[in-house]
C-alpha atoms as one frame of an Amber mdcrd trajectory, in Angstrom:
protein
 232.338  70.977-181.710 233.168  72.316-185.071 233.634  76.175-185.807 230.180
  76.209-187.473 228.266  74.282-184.550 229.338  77.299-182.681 228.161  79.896
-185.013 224.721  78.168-185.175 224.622  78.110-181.349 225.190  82.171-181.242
 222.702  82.261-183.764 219.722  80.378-181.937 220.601  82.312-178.686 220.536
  85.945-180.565 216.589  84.827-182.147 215.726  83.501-178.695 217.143  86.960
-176.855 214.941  89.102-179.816 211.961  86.996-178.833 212.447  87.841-175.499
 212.575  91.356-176.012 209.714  91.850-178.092 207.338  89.607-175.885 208.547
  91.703-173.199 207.701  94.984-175.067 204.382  93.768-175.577 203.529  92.979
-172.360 204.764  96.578-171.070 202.508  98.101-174.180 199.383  95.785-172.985
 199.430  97.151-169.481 200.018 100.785-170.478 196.237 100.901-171.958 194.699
 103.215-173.955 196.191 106.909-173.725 192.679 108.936-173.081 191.471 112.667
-171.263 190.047 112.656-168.073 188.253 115.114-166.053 186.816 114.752-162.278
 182.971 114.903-161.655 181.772 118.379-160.245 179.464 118.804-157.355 178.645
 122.612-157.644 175.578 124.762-158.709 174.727 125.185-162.385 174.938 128.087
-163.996 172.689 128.350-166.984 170.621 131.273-168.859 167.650 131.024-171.598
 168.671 133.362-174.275 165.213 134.282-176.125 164.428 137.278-178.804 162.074
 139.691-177.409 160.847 143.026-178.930 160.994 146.794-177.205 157.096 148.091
-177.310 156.440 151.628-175.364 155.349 150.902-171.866 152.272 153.374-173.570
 152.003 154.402-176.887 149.611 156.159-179.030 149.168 158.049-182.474 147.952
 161.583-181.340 144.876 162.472-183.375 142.421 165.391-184.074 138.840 165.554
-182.031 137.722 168.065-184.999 137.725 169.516-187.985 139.900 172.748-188.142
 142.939 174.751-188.985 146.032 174.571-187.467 147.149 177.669-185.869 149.516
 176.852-183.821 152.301 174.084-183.291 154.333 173.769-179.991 156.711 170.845
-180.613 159.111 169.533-182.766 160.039 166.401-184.225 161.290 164.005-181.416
 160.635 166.214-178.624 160.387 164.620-175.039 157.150 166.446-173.759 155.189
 166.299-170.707 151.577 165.237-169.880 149.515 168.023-170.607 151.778 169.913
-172.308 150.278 171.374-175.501 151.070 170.353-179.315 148.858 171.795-181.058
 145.946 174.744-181.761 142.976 174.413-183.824 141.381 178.020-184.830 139.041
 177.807-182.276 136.788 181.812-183.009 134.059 180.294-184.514 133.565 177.863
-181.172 134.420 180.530-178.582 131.579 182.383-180.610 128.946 179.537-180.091
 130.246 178.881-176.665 129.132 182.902-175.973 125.877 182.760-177.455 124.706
 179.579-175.757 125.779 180.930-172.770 123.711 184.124-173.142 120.972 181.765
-174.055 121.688 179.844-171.044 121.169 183.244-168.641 117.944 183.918-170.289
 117.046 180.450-169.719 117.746 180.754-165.805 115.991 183.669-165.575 112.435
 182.220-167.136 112.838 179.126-165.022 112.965 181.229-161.762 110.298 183.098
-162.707 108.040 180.061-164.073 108.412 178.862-160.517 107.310 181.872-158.562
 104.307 182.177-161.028 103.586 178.042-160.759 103.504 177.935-157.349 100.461
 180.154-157.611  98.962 178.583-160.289  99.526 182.049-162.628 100.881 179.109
-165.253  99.933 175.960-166.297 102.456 172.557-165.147 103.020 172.231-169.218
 104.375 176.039-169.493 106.727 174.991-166.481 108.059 171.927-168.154 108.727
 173.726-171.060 110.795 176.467-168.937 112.640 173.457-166.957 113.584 171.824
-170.721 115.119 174.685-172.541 116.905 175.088-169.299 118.319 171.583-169.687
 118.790 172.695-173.628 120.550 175.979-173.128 122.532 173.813-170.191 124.097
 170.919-172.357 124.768 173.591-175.587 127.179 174.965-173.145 128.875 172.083
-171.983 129.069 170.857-175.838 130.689 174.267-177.089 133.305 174.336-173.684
 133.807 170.924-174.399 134.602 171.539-178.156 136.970 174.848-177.660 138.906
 172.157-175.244 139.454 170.174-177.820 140.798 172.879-180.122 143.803 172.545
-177.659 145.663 169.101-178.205 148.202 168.443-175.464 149.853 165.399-174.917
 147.912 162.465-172.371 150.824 161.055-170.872 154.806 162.090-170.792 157.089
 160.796-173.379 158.695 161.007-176.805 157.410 162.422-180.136 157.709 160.878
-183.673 157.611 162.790-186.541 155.312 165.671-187.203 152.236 165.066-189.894
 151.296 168.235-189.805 152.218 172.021-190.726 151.241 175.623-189.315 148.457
 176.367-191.083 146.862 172.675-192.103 143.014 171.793-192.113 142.976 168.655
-190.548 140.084 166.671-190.412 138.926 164.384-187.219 140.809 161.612-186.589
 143.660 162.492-188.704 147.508 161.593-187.347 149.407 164.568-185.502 152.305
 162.964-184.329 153.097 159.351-182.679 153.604 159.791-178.748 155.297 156.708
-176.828 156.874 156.583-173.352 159.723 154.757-173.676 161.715 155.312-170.064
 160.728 153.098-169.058 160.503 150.617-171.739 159.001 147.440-171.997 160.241
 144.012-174.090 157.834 141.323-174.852 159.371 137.619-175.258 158.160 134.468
-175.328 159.324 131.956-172.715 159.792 127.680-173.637 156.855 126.334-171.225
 159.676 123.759-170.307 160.849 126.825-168.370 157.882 127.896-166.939 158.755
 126.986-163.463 162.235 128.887-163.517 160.589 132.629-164.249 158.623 134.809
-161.907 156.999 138.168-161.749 160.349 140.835-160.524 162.853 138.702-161.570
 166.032 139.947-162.803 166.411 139.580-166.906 169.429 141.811-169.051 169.086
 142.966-172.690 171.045 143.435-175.247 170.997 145.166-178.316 172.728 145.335
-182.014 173.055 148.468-181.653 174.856 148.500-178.482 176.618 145.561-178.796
 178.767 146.191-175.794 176.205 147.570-172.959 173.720 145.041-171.566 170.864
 146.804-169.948 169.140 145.511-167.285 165.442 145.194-165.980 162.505 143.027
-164.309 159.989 140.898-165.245 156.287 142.708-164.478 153.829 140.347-166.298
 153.326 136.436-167.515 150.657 135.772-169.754 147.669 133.670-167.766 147.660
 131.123-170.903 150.483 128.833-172.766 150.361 129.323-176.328 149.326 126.180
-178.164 150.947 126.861-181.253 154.381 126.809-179.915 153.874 125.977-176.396
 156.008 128.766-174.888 154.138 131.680-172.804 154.316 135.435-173.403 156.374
 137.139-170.805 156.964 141.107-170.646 159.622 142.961-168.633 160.330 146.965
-168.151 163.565 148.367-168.503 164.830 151.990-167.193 165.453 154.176-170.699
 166.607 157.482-169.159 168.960 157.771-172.269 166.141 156.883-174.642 168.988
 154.762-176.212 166.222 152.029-176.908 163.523 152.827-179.405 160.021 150.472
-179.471 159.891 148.281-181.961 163.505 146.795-182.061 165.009 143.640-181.838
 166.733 142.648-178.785 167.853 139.196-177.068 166.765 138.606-173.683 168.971
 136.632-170.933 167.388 135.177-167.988 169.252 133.510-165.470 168.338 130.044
-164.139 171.124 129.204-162.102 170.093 125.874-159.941 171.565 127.221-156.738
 171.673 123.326-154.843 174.935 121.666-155.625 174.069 118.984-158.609 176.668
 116.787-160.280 178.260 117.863-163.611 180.600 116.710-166.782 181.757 117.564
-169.643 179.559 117.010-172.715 182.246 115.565-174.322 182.236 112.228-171.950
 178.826 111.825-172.584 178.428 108.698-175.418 174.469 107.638-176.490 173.326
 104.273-177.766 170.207 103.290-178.969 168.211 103.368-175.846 171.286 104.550
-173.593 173.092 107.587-172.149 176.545 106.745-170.178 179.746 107.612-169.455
 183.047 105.657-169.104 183.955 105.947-165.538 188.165 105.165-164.810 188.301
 102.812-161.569 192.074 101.629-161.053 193.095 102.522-165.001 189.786 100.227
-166.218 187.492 102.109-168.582 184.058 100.761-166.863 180.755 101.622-168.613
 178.115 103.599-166.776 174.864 104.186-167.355 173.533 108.247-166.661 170.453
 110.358-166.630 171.171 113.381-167.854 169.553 116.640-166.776 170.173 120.304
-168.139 172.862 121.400-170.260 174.960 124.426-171.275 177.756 124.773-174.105
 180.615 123.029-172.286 178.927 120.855-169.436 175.651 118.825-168.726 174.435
 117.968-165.189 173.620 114.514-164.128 170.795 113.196-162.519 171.727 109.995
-161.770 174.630 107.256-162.207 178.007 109.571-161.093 178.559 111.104-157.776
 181.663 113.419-156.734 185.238 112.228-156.736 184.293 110.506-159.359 186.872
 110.066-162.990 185.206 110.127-166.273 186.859 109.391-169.759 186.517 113.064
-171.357 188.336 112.286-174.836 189.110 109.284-176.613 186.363 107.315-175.783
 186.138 105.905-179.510 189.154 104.012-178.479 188.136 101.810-175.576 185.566
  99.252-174.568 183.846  98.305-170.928 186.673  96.942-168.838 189.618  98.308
-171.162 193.304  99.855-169.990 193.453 102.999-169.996 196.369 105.704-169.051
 196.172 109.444-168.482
């Protein structure tokens, strides 16, 4: 064999060793699979809140207001005063009343005194039943002029109904007010209430004296915390959630009625229920599922999918613990495919 047979023979052997090598290669690559994220199916409880906006209202809350017509002789609070029930706000010259009140009830007197004697003399017949009657009505007059006049000078005196907080004062020392005009706004506020409307989805996860915690813009870091009291009797049709109202202790008076708060309610299932990431969750038309990883094969499964929060979603049916499901990289595989981890 000539020196060039032999170079040709090196040749052939060096393609057929490359071939080798790259067919072996390949075959190492093919049963490496897919590189994807995995993450084991959870058997725990879920924790999960509704997050709704609600708005602080005074658990009572009125406008105070003038009975009468008078002038203001007297103030005894201050603008944003906490005040008690009954204690007083403000006088209304009350001379001309006390006055009336006096008369009628010298009228009244003399009006006693000619009924007592009408009797004596009727039951003898001295004077007619008619003259009697007469006696017995201005009684009953004279009678309901006083309770009028007593009633009036009380209401010269307006003290607050119920304990709370005063607004701002709409009045000044020495003011004719008329009936019905604004004195100050009064509105308990510890505790305070916050209205919210619940999904009707949820309907079956809230109940009178649960637990619920508030927070607040303006105190961004304190969460306060409080109980449901009341559930509307009715769903509203227009958006098919239910009103819902909760008190909160206010000792502070850090929370004013009227403002905007978010309310958290806890839901928490407390049986142990299956749950994923939402990231291994893929949808078709018609079709939830997962890729579930049996011996490094990607193997399509079909799920029912039940509640969700921002990381995780339980599943109702399809997985069950100790069970592996493709987390990331999905994209990249089929049914049946390699994969590695």
């Amino acid at each position: 064999m000539g020196k060039y047979d032999f170079r040709k023979v090196f040749i052939i052997l060096g393609l057929l060793a490359s071939q080798l090598v790259f067919a072996t290669n390949k075959t190492d690559n093919s049963n490496q699979g897919t590189l994807v994220e995995v993450a084991q199916v959870q058997v725990k409880p879920f924790h999960k809140q509704i997050t709704v906006p609600g708005t602080l209202r005074a658990h009572q809350g009125i406008v105070v207001r003038s009975e009468l017509d008078g002038r203001i002789t007297n103030i005894y609070f201050k603008s944003g005063d906490i005040v008690q029930a009954g204690a007083p706000l403000v006088q209304l010259y009350k001379d001309v009343i006390a006055a009336r009140l006096q008369q009628s009830q010298a009228e009244l007197q003399l009006a006693k005194q000619d009924y007592t004697r009408m009797t004596e003399l009727h039951k003898t017949h001295a004077v007619s039943t008619a003259d009697f009657d007469k006696a017995a009505a201005q009684l009953n007059v004279d009678t309901g002029k006083v309770a009028e006049y007593q009633a009036q000078l009380k209401q010269t005196l307006i003290s607050a109904p119920f304990s709370g907080r005063l607004g701002l004062s709409a009045v000044n020392l020495g003011d004719y007010v008329k009936t019905g005009q604004n004195i100050a706004s009064l509105q308990m506020i510890d505790p305070i209430e916050v209205e919210f409307e619940i999904p009707e989805i949820y309907l079956s996860n809230i109940a009178v004296g649960q637990d619920v915690s508030v927070t607040s813009r303006s105190y961004a870091e304190h969460a306060f915390s409080g109980k449901i009291y009341a559930i509307d009797a009715e769903v509203n049709m227009s958006n098919r959630s239910i009103n819902t109202r909760a008190t909160i202790p206010n000792v502070n008076s850090k929370l004013l009625p009227g403002g905007f708060v978010e309310v958290n309610i806890d839901i928490t299932k407390k049986e142990p229920i299956v749950i994923i990431p939402q990231t291994a969750v893929l949808y078709d038309i018609g079709q939830t599922y997962v890729y579930r990883v049996i011996n490094h094969k990607a193997v399509k499964t079909l799920v029912k999918l039940g509640d969700r929060d921002r990381a995780n979603v339980t599943v109702l049916q399809g997985l069950q613990a100790n069970d592996v499901v493709v987390a990331a990289g999905q994209l990249n595989i089929e049914d049946g495919a390699m994969v590695r981890f």
